[in-house]
Backbone as CSV, one residue per row, in Angstrom:
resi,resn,N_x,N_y,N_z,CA_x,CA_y,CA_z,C_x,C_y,C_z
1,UNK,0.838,-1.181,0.000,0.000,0.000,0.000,0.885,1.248,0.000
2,UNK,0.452,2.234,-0.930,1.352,3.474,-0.621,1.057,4.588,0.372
3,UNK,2.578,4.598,1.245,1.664,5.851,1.795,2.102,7.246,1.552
4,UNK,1.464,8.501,1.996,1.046,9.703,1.341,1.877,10.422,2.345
5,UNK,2.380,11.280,2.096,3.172,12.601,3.055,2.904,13.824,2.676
6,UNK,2.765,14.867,4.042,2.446,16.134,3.811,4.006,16.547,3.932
7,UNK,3.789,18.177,3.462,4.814,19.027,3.391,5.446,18.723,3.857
8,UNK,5.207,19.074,5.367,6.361,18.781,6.370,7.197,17.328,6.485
9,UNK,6.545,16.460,6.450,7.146,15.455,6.118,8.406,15.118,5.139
10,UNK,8.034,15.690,4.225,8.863,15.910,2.781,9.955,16.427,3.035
11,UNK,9.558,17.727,3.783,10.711,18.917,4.439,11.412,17.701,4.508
12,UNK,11.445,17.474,6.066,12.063,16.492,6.886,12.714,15.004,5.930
13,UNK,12.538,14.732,5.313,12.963,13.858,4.189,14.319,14.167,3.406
14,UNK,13.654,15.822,2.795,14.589,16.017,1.861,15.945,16.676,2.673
15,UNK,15.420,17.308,4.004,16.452,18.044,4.632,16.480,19.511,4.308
16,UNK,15.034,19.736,4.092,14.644,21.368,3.482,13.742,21.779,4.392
17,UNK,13.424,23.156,4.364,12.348,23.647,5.020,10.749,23.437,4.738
18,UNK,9.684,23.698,4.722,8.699,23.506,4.343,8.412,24.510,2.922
19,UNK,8.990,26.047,3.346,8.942,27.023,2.656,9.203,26.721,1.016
20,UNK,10.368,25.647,1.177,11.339,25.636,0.252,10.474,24.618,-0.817
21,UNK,9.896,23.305,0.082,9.177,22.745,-0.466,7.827,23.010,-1.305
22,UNK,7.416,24.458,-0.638,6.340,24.893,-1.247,6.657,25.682,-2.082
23,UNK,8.089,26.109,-2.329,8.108,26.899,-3.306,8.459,26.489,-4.699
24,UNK,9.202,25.303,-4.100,9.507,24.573,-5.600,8.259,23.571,-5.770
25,UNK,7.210,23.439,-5.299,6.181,22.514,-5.833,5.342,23.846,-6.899
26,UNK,5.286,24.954,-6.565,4.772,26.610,-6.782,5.790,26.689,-7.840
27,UNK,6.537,26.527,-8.333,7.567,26.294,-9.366,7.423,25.423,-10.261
28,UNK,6.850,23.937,-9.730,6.780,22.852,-10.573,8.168,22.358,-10.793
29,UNK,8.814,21.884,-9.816,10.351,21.736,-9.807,10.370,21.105,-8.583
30,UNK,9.574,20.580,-7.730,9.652,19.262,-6.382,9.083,18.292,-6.439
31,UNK,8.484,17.553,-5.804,8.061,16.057,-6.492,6.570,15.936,-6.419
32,UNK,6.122,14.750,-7.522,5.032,14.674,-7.646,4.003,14.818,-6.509
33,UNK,3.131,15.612,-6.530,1.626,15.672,-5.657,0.280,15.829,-6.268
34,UNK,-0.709,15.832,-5.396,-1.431,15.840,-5.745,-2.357,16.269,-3.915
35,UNK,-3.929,17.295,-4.626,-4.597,17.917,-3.582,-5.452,17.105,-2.986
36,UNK,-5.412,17.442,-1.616,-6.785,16.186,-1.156,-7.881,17.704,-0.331
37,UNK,-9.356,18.023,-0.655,-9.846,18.325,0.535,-9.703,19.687,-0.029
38,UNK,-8.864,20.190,-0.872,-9.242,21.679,-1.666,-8.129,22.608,-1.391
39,UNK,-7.601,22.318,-0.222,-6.067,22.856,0.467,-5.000,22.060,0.518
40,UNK,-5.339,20.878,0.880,-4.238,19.712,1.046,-3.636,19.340,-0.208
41,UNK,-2.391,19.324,0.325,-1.276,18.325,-0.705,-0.618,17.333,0.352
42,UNK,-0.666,16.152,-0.476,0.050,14.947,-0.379,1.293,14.490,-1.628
43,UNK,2.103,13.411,-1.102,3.171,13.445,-2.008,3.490,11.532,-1.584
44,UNK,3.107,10.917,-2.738,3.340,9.378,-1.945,4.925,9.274,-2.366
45,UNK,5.141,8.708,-1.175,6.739,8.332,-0.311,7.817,7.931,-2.254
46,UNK,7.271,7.092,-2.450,7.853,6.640,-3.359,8.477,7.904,-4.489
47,UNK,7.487,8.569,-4.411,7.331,9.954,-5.782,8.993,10.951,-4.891
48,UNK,8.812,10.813,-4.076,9.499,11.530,-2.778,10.989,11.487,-2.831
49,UNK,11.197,9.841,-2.761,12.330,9.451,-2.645,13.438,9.648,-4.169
50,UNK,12.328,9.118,-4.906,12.805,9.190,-6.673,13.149,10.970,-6.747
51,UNK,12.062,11.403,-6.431,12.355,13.259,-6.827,14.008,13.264,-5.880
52,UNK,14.149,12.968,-4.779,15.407,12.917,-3.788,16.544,12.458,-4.544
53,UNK,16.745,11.823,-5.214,17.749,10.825,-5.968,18.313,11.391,-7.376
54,UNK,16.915,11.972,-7.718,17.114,12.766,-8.989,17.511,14.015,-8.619
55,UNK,17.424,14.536,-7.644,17.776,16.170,-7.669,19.415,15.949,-6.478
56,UNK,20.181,15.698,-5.876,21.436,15.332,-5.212,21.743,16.650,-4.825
57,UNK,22.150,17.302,-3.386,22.683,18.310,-2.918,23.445,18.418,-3.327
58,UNK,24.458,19.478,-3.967,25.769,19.483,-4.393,26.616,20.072,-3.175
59,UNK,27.553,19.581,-2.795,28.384,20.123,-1.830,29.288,21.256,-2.140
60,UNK,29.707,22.283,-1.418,30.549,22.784,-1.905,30.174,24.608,-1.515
């Protein structure tokens, strides 16, 4: 079964703020979601991890 994560969650995932997350979803440049409820966004784990893998912090 998949499960679904809010913002914050994501934050906490990617090692970003929430802000950051909302700004690049507001961009179309963070990982797949979708609205539940007319306000809500969710983001299933899987969509999460792949967007994580594909985008790599650069150090430096």
């Amino acid at each position: 079964m998949k499960r679904y994560l809010t913002t914050k969650e994501v934050a906490t995932l990617a090692r970003l703020s929430t802000r950051t997350i909302e700004r690049l979803r507001a961009l179309g440049r963070g990982p797949k979601f979708f609205r539940v409820g007319g306000k809500g966004v969710r983001y299933a784990e899987i969509d999460v991890h792949a967007w994580i893998e594909k985008h790599p912090v650069e150090q430096g």
